[in-house]
BAZA-661385 format. One record per atom (N, C-alpha, C): atom name; residue in one letter; residue number from 1; y, z, x. Coordinates in nm, 2 decimals. Atoms other than C-alpha are relative to their C-alpha. Layout:
{rec CA; A; NUM; {Y; Z; X}}
...
This chain:
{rec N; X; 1; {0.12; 0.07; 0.01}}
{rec CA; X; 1; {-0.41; 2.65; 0.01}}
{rec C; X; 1; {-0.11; 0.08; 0.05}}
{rec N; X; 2; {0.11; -0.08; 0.03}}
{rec CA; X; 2; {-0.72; 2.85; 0.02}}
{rec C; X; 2; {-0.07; -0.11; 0.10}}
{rec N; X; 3; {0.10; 0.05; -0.06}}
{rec CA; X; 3; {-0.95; 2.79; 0.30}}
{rec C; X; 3; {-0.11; -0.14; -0.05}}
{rec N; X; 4; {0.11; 0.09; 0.10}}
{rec CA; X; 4; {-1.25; 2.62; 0.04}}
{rec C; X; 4; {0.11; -0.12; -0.02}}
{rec N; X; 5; {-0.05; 0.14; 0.08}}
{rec CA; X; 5; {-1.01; 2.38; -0.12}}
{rec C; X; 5; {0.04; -0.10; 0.16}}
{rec N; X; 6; {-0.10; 0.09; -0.15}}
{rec CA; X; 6; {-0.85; 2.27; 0.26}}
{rec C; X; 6; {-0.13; -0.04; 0.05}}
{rec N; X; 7; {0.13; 0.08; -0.09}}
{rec CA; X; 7; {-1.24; 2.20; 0.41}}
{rec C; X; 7; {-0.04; -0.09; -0.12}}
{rec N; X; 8; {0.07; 0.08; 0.14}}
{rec CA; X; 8; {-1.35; 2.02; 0.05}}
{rec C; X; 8; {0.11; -0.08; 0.02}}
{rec N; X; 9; {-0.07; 0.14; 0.01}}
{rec CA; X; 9; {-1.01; 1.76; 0.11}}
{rec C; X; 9; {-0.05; -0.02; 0.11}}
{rec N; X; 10; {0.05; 0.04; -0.13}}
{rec CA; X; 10; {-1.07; 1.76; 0.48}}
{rec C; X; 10; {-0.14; -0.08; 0.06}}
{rec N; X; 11; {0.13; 0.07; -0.01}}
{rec CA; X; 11; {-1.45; 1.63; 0.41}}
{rec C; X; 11; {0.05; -0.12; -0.11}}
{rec N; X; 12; {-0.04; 0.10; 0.08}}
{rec CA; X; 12; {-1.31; 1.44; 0.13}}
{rec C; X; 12; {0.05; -0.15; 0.06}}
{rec N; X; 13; {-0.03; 0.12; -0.11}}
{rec CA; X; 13; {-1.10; 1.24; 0.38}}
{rec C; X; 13; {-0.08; -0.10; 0.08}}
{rec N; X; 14; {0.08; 0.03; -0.11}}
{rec CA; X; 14; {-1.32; 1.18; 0.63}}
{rec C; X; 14; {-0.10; -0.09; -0.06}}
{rec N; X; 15; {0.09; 0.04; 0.09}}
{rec CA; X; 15; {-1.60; 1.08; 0.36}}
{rec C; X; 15; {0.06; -0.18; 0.00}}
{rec N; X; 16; {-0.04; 0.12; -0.01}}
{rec CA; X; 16; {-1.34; 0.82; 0.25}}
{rec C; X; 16; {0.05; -0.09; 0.09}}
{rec N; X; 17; {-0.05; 0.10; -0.13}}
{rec CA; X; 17; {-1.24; 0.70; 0.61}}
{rec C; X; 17; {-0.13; -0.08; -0.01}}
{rec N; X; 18; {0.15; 0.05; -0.06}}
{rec CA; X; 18; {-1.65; 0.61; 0.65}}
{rec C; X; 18; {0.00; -0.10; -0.10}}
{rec N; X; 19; {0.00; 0.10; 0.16}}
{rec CA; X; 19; {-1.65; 0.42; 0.29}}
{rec C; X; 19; {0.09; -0.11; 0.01}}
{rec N; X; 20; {-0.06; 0.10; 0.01}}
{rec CA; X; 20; {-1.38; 0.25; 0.32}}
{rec C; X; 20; {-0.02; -0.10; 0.15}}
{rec N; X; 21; {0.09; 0.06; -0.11}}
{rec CA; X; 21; {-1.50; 0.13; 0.69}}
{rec C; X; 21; {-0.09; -0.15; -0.05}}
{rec N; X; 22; {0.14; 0.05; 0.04}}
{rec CA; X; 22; {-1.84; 0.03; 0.60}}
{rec C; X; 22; {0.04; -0.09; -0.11}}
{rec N; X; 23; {-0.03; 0.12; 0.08}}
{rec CA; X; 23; {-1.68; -0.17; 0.28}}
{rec C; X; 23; {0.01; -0.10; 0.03}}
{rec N; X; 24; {-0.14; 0.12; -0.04}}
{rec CA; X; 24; {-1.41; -0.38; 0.45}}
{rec C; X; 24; {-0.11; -0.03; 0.09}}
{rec N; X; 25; {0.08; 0.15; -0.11}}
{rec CA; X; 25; {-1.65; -0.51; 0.72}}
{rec C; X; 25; {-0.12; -0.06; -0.06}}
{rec N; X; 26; {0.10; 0.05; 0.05}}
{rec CA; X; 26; {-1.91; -0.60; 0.48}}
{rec C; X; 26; {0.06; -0.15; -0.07}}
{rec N; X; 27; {-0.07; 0.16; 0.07}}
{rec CA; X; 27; {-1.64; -0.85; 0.32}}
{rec C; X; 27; {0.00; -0.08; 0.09}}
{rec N; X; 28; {0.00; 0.13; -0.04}}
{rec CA; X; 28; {-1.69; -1.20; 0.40}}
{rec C; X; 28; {0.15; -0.04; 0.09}}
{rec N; X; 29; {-0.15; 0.02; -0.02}}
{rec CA; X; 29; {-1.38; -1.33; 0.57}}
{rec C; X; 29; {0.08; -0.11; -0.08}}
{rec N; X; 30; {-0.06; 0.07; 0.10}}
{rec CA; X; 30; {-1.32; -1.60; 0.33}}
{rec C; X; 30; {0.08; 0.11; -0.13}}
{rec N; X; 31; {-0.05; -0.06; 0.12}}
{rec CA; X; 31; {-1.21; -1.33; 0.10}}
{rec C; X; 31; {0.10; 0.12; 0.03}}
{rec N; X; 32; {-0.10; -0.10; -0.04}}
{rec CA; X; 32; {-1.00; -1.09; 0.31}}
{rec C; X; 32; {0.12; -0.03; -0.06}}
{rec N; X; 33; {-0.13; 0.04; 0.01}}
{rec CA; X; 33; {-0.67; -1.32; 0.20}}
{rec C; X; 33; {0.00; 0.07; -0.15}}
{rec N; X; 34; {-0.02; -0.07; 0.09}}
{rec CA; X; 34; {-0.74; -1.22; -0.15}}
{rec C; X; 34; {0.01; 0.10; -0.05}}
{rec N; X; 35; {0.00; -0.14; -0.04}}
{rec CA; X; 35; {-0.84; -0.89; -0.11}}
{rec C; X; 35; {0.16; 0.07; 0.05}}
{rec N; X; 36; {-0.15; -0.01; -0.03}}
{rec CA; X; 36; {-0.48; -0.88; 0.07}}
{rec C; X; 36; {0.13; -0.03; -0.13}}
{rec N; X; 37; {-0.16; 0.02; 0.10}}
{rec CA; X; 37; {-0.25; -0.99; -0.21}}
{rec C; X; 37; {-0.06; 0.08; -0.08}}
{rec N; X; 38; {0.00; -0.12; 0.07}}
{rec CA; X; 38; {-0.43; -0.74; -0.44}}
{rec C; X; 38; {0.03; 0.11; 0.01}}
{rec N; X; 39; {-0.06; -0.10; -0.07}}
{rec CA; X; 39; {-0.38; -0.50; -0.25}}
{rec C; X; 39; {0.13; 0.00; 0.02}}
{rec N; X; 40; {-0.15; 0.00; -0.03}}
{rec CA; X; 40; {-0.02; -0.59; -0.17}}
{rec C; X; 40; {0.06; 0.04; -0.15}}
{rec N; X; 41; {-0.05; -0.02; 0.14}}
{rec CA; X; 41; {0.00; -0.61; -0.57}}
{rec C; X; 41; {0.01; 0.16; -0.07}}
{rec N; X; 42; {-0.02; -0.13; 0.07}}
{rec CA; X; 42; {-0.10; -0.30; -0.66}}
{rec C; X; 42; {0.06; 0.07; 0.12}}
{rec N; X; 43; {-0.15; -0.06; -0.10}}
{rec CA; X; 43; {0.13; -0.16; -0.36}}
{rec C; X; 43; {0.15; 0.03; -0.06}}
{rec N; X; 44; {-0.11; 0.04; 0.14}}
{rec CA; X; 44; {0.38; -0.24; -0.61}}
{rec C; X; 44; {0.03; 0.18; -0.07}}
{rec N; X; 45; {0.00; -0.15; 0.07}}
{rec CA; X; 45; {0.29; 0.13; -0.77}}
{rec C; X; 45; {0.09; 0.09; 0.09}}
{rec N; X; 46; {-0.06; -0.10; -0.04}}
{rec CA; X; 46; {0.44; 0.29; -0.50}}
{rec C; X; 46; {0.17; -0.01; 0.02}}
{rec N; X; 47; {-0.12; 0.00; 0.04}}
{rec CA; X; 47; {0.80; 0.16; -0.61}}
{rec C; X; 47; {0.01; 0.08; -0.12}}
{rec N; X; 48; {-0.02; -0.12; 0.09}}
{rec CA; X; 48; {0.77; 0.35; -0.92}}
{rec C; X; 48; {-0.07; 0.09; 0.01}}
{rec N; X; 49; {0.02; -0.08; -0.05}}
{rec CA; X; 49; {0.61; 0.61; -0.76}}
{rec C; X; 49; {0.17; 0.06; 0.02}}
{rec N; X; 50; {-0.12; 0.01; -0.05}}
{rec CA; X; 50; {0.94; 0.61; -0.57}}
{rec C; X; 50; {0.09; 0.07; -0.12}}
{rec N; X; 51; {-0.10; 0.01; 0.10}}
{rec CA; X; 51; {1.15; 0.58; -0.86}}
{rec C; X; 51; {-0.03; 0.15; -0.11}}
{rec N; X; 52; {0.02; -0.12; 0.03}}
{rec CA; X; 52; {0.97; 0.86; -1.04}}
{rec C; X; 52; {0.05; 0.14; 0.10}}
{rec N; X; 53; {-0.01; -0.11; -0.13}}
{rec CA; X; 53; {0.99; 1.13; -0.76}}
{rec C; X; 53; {0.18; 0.00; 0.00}}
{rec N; X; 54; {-0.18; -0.01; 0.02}}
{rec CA; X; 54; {1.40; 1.05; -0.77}}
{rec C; X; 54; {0.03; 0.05; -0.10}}
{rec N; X; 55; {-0.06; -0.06; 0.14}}
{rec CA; X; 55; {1.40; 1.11; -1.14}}
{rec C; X; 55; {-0.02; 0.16; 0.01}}
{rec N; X; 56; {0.08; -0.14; 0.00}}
{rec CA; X; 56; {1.20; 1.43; -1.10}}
{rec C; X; 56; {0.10; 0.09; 0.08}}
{rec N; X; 57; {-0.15; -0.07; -0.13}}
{rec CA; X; 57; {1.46; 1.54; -0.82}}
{rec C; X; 57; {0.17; 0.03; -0.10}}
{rec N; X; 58; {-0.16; 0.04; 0.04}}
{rec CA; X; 58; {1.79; 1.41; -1.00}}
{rec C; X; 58; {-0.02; 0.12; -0.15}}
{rec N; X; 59; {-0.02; -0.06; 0.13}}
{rec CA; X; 59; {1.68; 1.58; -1.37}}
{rec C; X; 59; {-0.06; 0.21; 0.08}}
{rec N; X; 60; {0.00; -0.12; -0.01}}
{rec CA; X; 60; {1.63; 1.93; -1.10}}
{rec C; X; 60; {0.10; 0.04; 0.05}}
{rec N; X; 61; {-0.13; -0.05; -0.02}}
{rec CA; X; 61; {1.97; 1.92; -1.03}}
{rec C; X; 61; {0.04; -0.04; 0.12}}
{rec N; X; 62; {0.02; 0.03; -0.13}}
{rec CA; X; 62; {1.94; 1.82; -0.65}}
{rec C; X; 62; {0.07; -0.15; 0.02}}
{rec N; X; 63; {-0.06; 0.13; 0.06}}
{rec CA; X; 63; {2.18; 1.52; -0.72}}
{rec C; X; 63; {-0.02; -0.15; 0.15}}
{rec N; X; 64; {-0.04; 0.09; -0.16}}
{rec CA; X; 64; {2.29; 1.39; -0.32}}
{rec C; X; 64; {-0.12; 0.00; 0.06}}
{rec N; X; 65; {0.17; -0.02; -0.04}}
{rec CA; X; 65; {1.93; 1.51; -0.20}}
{rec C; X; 65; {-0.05; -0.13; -0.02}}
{rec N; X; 66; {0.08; 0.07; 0.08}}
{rec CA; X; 66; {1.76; 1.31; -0.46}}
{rec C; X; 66; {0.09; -0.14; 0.01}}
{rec N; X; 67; {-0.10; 0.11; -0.01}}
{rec CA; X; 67; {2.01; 1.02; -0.43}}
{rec C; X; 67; {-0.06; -0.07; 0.13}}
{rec N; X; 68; {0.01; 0.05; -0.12}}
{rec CA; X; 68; {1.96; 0.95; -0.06}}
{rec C; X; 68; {-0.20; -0.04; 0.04}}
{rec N; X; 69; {0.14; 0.03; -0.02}}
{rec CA; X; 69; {1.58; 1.01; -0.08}}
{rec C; X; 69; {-0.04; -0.10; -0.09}}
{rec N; X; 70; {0.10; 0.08; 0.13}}
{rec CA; X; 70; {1.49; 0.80; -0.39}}
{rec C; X; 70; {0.04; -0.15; 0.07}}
{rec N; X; 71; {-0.06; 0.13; -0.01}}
{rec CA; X; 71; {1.75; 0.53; -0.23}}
{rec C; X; 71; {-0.14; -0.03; 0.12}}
{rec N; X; 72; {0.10; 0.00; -0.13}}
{rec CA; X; 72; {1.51; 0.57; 0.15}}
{rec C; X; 72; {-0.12; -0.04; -0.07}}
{rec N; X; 73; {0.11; -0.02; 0.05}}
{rec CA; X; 73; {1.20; 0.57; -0.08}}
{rec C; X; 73; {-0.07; -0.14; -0.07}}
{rec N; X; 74; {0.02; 0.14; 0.05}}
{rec CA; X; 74; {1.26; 0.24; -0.28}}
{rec C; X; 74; {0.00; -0.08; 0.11}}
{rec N; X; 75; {-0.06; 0.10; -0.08}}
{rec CA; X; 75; {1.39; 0.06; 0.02}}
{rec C; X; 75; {-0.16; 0.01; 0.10}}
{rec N; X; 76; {0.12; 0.02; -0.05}}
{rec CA; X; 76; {1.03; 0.14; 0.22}}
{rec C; X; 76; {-0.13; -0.02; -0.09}}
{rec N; X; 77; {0.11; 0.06; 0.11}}
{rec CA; X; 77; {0.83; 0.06; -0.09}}
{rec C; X; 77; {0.02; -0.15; -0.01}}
{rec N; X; 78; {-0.06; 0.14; -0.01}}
{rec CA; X; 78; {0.99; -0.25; -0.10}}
{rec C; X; 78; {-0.02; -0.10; 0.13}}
{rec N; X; 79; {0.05; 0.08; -0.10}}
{rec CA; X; 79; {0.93; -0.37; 0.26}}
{rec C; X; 79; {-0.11; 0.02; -0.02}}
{rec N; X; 80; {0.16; 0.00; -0.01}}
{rec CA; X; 80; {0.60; -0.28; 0.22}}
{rec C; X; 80; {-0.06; -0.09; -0.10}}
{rec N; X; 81; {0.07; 0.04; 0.12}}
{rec CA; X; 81; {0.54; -0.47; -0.06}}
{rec C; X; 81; {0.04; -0.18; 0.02}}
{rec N; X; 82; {-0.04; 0.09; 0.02}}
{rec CA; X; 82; {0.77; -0.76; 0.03}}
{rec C; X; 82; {-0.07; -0.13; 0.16}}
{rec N; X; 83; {0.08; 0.05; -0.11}}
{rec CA; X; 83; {0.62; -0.77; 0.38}}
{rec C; X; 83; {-0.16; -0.05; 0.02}}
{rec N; X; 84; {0.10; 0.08; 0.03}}
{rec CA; X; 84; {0.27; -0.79; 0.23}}
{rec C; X; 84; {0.02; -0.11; -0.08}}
{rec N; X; 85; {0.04; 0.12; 0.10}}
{rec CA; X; 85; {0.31; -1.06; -0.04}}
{rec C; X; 85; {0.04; -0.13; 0.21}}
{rec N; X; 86; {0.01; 0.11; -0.12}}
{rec CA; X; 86; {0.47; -1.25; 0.34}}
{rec C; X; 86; {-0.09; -0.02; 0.09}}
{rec N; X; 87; {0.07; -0.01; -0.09}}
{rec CA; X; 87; {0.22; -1.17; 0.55}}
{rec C; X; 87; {-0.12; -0.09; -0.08}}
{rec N; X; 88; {0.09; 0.08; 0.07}}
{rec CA; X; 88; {-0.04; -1.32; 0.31}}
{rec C; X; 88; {0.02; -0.18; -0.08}}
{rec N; X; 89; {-0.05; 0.09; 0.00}}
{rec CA; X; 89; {0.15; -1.61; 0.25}}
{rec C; X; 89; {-0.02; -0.09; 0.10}}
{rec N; X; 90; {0.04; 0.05; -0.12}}
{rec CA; X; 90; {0.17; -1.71; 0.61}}
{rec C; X; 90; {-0.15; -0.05; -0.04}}
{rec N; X; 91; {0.14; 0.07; 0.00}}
{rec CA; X; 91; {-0.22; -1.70; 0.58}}
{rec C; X; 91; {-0.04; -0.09; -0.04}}
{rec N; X; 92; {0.06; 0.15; 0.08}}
{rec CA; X; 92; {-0.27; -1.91; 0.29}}
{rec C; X; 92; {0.05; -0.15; 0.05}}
{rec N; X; 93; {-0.02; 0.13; -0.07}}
{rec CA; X; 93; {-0.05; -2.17; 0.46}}
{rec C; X; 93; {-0.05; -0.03; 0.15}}
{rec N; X; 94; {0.14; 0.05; -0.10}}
{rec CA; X; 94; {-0.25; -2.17; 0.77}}
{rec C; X; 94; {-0.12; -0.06; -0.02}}
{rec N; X; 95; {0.08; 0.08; 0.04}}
{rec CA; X; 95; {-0.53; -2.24; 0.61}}
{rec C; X; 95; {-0.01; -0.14; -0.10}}
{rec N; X; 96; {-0.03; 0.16; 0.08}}
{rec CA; X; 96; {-0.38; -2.53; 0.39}}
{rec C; X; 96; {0.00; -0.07; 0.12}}
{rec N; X; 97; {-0.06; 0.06; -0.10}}
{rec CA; X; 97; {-0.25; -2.66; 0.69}}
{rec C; X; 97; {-0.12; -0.07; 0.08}}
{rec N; X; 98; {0.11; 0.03; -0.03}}
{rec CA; X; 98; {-0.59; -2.65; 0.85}}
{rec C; X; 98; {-0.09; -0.10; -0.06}}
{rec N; X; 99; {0.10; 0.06; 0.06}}
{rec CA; X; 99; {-0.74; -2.83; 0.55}}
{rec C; X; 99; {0.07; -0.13; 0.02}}
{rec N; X; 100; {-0.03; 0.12; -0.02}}
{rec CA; X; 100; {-0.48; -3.09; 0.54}}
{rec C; X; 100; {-0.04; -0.10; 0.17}}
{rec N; X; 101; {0.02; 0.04; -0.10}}
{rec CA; X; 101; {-0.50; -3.17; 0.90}}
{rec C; X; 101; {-0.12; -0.01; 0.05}}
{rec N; X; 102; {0.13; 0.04; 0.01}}
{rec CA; X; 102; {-0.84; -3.20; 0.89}}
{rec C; X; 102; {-0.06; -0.09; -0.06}}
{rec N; X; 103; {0.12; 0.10; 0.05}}
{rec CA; X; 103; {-0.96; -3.43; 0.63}}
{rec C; X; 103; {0.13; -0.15; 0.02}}
């Protein structure tokens, strides 16, 4: 990696740390839960992510390699994905909960 291209990602980053910042606290908090299952949804990509990167391995010959990683790869795409749709769940029923028990 060539000095230029490694300071042009390294500003790139940093750019998007500030943006994505400055977004997320401009959102309301009535809308963080939905914001959250979208996000959890498209999270989703990074099981066929996963699943691609195994194929790409397995069709280079790298059989047990690619076996063990693609298995590790799905299996943390999958909590991540299964753990957000829960975690947003919980919320929504907190706030049912609140509404019932209030009116």
């Amino acid at each position: 990696m060539t000095p230029e291209l490694l300071i042009g990602s390294i500003t790139l980053f940093v750019l998007s740390i500030f943006l994505g910042f400055e977004l997320i606290t401009k959102v309301p908090a009535t809308l963080h839960t939905p914001l959250m299952s979208g996000a959890n949804a498209i999270s989703g990509i990074s099981i066929v992510g996963a699943l691609i990167g195994a194929n790409v391995a397995y069709e280079a010959g790298d059989t047990a390699f690619s076996g063990i990683l693609a298995f590790i790869a799905v299996v943390l795409a999958m909590i991540n994905v299964v753990g957000g749709f829960a975690v947003t769940n919980r919320m929504l029923n907190m706030i049912a909960g609140k509404k019932k028990g209030g009116a």
